[in-house]
N, C-alpha and C positions, 0 to 999 in steps of 0.2 A: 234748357227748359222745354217742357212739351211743347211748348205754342211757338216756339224760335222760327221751327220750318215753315209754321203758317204764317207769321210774321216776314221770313227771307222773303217765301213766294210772291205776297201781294208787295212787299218793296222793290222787287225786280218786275212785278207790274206797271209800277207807279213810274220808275226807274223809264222802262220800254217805250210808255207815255212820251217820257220828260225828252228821250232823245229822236224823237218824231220831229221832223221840221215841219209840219203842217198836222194844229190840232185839229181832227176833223170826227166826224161819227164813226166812222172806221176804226177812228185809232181810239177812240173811245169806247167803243165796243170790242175791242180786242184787250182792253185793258177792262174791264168788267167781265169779260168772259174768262179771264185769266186768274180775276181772284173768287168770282162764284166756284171755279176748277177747287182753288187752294182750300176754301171754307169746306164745300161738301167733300174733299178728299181727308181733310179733316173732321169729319165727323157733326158737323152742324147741320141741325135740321134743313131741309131742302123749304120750308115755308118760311123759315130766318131769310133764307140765304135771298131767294125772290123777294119777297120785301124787298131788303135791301139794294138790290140790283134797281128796283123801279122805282124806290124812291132818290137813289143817284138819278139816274135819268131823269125825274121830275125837275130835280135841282139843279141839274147842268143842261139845259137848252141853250147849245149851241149858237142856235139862228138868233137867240135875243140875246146873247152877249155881243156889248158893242166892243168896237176893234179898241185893242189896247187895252183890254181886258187878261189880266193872266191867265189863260185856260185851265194849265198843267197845277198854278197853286189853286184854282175853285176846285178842280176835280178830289185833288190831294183832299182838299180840306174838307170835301163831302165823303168820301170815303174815310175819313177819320173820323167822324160825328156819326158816321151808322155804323161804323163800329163800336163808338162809346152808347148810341143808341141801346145796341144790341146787347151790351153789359149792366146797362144803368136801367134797374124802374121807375127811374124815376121819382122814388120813396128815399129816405133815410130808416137805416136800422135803428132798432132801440138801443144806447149807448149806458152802459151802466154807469151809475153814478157813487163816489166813494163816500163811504161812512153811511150809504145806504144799502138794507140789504136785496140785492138782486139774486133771484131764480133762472139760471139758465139750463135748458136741457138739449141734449145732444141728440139727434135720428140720424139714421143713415143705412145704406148700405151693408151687408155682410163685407168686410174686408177692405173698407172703406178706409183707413186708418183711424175711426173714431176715438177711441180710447188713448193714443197718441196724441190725437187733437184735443183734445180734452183736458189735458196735461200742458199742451202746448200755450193753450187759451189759456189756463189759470197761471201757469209761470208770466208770460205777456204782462197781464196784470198787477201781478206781486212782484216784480222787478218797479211798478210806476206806482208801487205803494199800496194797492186793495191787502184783504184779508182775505183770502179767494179758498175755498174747501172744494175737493171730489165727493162723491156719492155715487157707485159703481150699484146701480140697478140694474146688470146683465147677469142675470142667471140662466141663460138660453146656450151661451159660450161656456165650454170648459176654458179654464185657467184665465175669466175675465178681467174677475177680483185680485188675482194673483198679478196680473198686469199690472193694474192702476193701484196697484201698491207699492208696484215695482218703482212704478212712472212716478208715484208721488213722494215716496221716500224720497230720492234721487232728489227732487224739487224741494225737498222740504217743505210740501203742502198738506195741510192736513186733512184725512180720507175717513168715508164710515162704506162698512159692504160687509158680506154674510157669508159663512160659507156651508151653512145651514138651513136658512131661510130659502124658500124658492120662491116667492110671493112676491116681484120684484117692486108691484104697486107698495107696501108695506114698507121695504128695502127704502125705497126714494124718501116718504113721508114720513119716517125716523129721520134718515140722514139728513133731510132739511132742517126739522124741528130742532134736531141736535145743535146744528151749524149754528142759527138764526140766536137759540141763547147764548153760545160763542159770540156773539156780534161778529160773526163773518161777511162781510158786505157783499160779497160775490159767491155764489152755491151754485156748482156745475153737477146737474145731472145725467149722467153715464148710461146709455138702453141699449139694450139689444139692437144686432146688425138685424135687420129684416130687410124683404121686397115685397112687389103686391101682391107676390099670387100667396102670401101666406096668411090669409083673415085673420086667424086666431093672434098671432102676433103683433098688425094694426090696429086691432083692438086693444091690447095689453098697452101696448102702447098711449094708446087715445086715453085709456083710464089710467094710466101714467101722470100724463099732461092735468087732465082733470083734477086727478087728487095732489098734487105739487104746486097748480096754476103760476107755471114759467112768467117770467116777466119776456123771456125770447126764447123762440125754439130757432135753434140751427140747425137747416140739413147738411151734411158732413159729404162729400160729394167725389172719389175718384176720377181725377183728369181722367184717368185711360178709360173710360164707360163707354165710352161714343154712343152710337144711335139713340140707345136704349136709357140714357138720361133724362130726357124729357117727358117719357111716359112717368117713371120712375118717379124722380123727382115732382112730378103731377100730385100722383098718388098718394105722395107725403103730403103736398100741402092740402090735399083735401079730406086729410083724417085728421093732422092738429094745422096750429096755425103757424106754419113755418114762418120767420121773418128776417131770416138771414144764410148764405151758403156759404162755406166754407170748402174750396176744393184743393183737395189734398193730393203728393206726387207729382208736383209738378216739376220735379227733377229728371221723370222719368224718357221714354223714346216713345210714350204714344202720342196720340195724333190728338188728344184732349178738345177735342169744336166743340166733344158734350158740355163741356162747361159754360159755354155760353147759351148753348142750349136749357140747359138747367135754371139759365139765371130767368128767361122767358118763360121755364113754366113755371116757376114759385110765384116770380113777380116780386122777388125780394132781390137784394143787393148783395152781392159776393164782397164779405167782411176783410177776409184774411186767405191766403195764399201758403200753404204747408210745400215747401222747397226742399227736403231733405227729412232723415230720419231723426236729426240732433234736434236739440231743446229751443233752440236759438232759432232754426231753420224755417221761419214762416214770420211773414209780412205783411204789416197792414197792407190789404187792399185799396186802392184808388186807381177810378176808371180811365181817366184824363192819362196820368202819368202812365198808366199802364199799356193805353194803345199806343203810347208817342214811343216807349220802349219797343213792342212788335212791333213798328214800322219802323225801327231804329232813325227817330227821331230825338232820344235819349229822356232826360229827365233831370234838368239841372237843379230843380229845387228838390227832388228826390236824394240826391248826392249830394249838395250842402246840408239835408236832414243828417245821414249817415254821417257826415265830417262831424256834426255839432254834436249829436250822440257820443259820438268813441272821443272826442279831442276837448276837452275842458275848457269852458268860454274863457277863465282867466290864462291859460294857457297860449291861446291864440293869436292874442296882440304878441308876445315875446317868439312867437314862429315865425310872423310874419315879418319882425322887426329882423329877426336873423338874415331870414333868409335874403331880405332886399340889400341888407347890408353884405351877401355874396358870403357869409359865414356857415357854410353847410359843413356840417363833421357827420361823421360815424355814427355819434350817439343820436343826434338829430333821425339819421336813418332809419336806425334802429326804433325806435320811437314811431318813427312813420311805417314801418313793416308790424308793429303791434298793432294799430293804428286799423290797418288796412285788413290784418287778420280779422279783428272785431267787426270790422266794419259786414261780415258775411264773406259767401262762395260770390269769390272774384268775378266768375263769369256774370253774377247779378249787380255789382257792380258797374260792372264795362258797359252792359246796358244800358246804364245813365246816362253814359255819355254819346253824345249827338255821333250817328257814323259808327257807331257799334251794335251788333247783336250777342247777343248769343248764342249765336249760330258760327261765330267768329272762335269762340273758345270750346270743341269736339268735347266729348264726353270722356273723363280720363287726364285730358290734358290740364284741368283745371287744378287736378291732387298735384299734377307732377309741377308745378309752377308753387303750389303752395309749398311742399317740401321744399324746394329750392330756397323761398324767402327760410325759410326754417335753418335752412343749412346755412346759410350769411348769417341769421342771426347768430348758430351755435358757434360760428367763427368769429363772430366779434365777440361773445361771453368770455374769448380765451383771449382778449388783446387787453393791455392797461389802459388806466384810466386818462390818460397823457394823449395815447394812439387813437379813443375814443373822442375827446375832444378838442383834438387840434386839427385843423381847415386847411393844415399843411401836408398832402399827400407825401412828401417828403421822407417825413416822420416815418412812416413803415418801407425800412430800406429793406433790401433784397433780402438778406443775408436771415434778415427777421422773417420774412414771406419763405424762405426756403427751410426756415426750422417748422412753421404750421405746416408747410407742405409736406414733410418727411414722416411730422406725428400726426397729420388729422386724414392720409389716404386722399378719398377722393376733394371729403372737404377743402384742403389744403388746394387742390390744382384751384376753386371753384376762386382765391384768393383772390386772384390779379381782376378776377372780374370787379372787384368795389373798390380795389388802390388804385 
């Protein structure tokens, strides 16, 4: 994930801290100087970052903590609140409501993944039951329309957009109207990539907003932006009224601090998290769970979320009963490697849990782990139903192990690894 390395950096701070025999100012100021290093190396505005630094110092005075005070957890625990500081405005976003229809419209960026997020937001949605429609008012981009037909076919979401029209104000205020007698409750509208130095298209935009009147505007925001975020994202929110960011690629190798920088100029809340190119690959946002992950403090009610998601409530008394009673088979396995596929990219997983980053699973190595579970499962598709669920390793003799291994190549050596 972008923000892993910023995340290692300041836990090898905190880490430096922790093995200090003597908390003192020194070793406290060696550990703020180490993660101011990691934030601006990262791309966070340099007036984030101070803040932050001074109002740690404010919180931890040394001389008036009495003895037998934990130094190492106050510090931790102030450098985790001005991080969630620095994420959180403080505000809640507008949250749509079902069976009512909401107006959302997308800004952002030239090559921001907009239109991907857009797809991304309305599937989210129509998987927890809305009626969610696109409206592709980018007529500025060639092959806009042709995308978010792409994207919404694919989803089976239903789309309106022109490929004649270039009036994109016009484009939006049909595609609404249309939706809205659909009784569609959720209406995403799709705009043009822009920045500031282009007036004429802040404008288009602004009379966009006006003539649609969004119940939310989302700016759609690339991790990898760095500095130049916060001017940017400024700009947006003072042509409509942003109230929520969405930043996207966060799978990537940049140094992504813009994003927190962005969340400071809008003054709105970062909603959701785009991890990948797939449909699936983006996650609600929350601030809490999200710094205790960067600081690989994990996220236990984040990963009993995922478990209740993928694993069926009624399902889960007769797991647990299995498994206490020492009953584990193959199919059980099996079931739990579907399980775990669902559950998202492994590496964001691992992150949940306490003493993991993301920084622990290299980029690449994640594919090759997931084929792996793929390749067990394709070797247990080829075993009976006997071999699948009986608890007696027994049951799969050699002689059986050496005919998969002759017909499945490599599959076959991969055997001995699950008998």
């Amino acid at each position: 994930m972008v923000l892993a390395q910023l995340g290692g950096s300041i836990s090898r701070a905190l880490q430096q801290m922790s093995n200090a025999t003597v908390i003192d100012e020194k070793v406290l100021n060696d550990c703020l100087n180490e993660i101011t290093r990691a934030l601006l190396q990262s791309d966070v505005q340099f007036k984030l970052v101070r803040d932050m630094q001074t109002n740690i110092k404010k919180i931890v005075n040394l001389d008036d903590l009495a003895a037998g005070h934990n130094k190492r957890k106050i510090i931790q625990q102030a450098v985790f609140n001005e991080l969630c500081k620095m994420l959180d405005p403080g505000k809640p976003s507008f949250t749509p409501k079902k069976g009512k229809t909401s107006v959302v419209m997308f800004v952002g960026l030239q090559g921001s993944g907009k239109t991907t997020t857009c797809t991304k937001y309305a599937y989210y949605y129509q998987k927890k039951g809305w009626k969610p429609a696109l409206v592709c008012a980018d007529t500025f981009r060639a092959g806009a329309f042709d995308q978010l037909k792409q994207n919404a076919t694919k989803a089976k979401i239903p789309f309106y957009g022109s490929y004649t029209e270039s009036d994109p104000v016009k484009i939006a205020v049909e595609g609404v109207d249309r939706f809205k007698k659909e009784n569609c409750d959720l209406i995403i509208v799709d705009t043009s990539g822009r920045h500031k130095q282009e007036a004429a298209l802040f404008e288009e935009m602004r009379q966009v907003s006006e003539a649609t009147k969004p119940d939310l505007v989302i700016f759609v925001m690339d991790s990898s932006i760095g500095q130049a975020a916060f001017d940017q994202a400024q700009a947006f929110k003072q042509t409509v009224a942003v109230g929520a960011v969405i930043v996207t690629k966060m799978d990537g190798h940049a140094k992504g601090g813009g994003a927190l920088s962005a969340v400071a100029a809008t003054k709105s809340p970062v909603i959701f998290i785009g991890t990948g190119e797939h449909m699936d690959e983006f996650e609600v946002f929350d601030v809490k769970p999200f710094v205790s992950r960067l600081l690989g403090m994990g996220d236990w009610s984040g990963f009993m979320d995922k478990i209740h998601e993928v694993v069926p409530m009624d399902q889960q008394p007769e797991l647990l009963q299995k498994l206490s009673e020492g009953n584990f088979t193959l199919r059980i396995m099996y079931e739990q490697f579907q399980n775990l596929l669902k559950m998202g990219p492994i590496s964001q997983v691992f992150s949940m849990l306490p003493g993991f980053s993301a920084e622990l699973m290299p980029k690449g190595h994640e594919k090759e782990s997931q084929s792996k579970i793929k390749r067990y499962m394709t070797m247990m598709d080829s075993m009976t139903n006997e071999e699948l669920d009986s608890s007696n390793p027994k049951l799969m003799n050699e002689s059986r192990m050496m005919r998969i291994a002759r017909g499945s190549g490599r599959l076959g050596r991969d055997v001995m690894e699950i008998c």
